[in-house]
N, C-alpha and C positions, 0 to 999 in steps of 0.2 A: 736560310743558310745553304750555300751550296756544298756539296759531297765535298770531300778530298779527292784532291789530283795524286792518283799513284803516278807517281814518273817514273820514267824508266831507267832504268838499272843506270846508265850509263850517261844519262842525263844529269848535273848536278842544280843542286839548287842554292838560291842566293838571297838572302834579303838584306835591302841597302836600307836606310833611314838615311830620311833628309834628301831623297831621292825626285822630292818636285820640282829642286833648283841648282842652279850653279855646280859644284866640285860632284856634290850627291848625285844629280843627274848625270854628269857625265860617267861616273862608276857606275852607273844603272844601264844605261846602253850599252858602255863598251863588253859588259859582261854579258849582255844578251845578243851581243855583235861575234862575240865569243862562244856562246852556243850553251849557256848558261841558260837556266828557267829562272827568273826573276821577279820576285815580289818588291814592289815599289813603295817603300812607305814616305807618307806626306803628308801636311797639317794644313799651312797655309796655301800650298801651291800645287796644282795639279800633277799628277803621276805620268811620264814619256808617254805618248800616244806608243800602242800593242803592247803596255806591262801591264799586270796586276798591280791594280795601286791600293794601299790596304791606309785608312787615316786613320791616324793617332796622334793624340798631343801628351809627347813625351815628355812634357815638361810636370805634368800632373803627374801627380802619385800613382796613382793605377795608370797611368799610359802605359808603361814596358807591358805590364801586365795584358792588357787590353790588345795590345798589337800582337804581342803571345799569343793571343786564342786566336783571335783572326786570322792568323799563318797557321797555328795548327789542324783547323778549322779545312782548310783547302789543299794544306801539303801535308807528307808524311815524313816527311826528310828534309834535314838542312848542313849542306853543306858550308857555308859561309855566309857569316853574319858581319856586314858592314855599317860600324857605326858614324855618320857622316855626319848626322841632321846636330845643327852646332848653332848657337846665337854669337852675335860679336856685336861687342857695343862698346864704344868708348866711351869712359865713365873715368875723369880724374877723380883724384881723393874728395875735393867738397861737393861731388855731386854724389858717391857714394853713400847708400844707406845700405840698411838690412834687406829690405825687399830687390833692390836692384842687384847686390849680392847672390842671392839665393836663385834669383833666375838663370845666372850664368851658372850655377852651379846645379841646378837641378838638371837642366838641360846637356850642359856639355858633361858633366863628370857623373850623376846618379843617374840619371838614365840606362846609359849603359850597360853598367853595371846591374842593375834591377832588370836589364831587356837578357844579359847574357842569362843570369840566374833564372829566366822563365824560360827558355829554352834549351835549358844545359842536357836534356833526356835529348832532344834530338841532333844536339850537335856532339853528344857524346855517341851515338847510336851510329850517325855518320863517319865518325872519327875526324870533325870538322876544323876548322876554325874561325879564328875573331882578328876583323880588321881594323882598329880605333883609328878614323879619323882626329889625330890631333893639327899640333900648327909649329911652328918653330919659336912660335911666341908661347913661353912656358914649358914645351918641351923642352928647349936648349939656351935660350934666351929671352933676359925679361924686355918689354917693353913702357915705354911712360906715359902714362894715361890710359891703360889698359889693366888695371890691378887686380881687377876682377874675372876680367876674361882669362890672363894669363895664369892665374890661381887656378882655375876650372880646368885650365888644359895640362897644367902641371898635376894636379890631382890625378886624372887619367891617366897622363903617361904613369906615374906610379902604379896605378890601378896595373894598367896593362902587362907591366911585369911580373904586378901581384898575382893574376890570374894565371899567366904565361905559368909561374912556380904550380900554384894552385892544380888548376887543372891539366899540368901536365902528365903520363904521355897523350891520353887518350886525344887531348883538343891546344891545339897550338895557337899563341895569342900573341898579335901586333901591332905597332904602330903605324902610321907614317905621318911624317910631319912635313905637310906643307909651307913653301914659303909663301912667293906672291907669283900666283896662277893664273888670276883672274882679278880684273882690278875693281873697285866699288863704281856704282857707275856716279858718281859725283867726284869721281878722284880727279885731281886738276891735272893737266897732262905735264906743268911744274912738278909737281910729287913725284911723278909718273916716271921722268925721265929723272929725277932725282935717287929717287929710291932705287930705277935700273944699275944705274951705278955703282949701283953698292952691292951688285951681284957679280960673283967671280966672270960669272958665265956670259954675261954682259947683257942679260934679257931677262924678261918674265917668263915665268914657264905658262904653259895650258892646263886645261882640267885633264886633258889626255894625259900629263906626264904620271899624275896623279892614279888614272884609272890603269897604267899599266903597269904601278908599281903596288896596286892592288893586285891585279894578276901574278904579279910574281910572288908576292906572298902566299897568296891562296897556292901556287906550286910548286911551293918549297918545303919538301917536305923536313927538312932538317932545321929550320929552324924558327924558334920561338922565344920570346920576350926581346923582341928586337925592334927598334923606334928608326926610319927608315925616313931619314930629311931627304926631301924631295925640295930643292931649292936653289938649284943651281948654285950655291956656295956661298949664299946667305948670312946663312949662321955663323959664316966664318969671320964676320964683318963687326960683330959682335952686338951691342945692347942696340936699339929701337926706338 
């Protein structure tokens, strides 16, 4: 086990989850593009070449727990804890059981939760805070054939304001809610240009739009329990 990294004063620290791939990778560079110390956590998928990539599978009971010591372990301080690492599975109602349930929920919504509650001495220490990657599917609006996902993300976004009350003033706690950023790479470019449509903005946004309305959370300091749709005017188009 290697020492702890004292950092310095003025250097902050950051650890992303779900940081191997897609939306989680791009908040993991931009913040260390940003001049951020960065711990990269990651399960299936490798950590940004020059991060600290720490593996956990969050989905298991002791994961938060385990990714907890591992950060403790090499830092002494945590400024912002971002929670990214998320599953998305379309699952209508007759393919729905109880196991395919509890995956979307262990992962997107107890996770979190279990990961902020093993770190709360250093991000109370910091006077830090919490960035919940949610989606707009659940935070704002339901989606069809996704009843499971969208439960998991609605759960968090509640979570997040729970917290937000909870641990406030010491530690500030937020959302954002992504629309469509980054497309699945099997999306038909049918869909693609269908679904653009349906954006005010008349485009998909990037992981960037994402990674920089993480940054402004993390430098706001006024406010907390706020869910931050990042969608170009999605939401406003109504159900999915």
């Amino acid at each position: 086990m290697t020492a702890r990294t004292r950092t310095p004063t003025r250097q902050r620290v950051a650890l992303v989850t779900g940081a191997g791939v897609r939306v989680g990778r791009a908040i993991a560079r931009d913040l260390a593009a940003s001049g951020w110390r960065v711990a990269a956590h990651h399960f299936r998928h490798r950590a940004p070449p020059g991060l600290l990539g720490l593996r956990a599978d969050l989905a298991a009971p002791d994961g938060p727990e385990a990714l907890a010591a591992a950060f403790r372990a090499r830092f002494d301080r945590l400024d912002l804890l971002v929670c990214s690492a998320s599953g998305f599975e379309p699952l209508p109602l007759s393919r729905l059981d109880a196991a395919a349930f509890d995956a979307q929920m262990d992962l997107n919504a107890r996770a979190p939760l279990l990961l902020a509650r093993a770190l709360l001495p250093l991000l109370g220490r910091a006077r830090g805070s919490i960035v919940n990657v949610l989606d707009i599917g659940g935070a704002f609006v339901p989606w069809k054939g996704y009843a499971a996902y969208v439960a998991s993300k609605a759960a968090l976004a509640r979570a997040t304001e729970c917290l937000a009350l909870e641990l406030a003033p010491r530690i500030r706690v937020n959302g954002i809610a992504p629309g469509t950023v980054l497309w699945p790479a099997r999306c038909p470019a049918a869909m693609r240009r269908a679904l653009s449509a349906r954006i005010p903005l008349g485009r998909a946004g990037r992981p960037a739009d994402v990674a920089q309305a993480v940054r402004y959370l993390a430098d706001a300091p006024y406010v907390t329990g706020a869910i931050l749709p990042v969608d170009g005017g999605r939401r406003l188009s109504g159900r999915g």
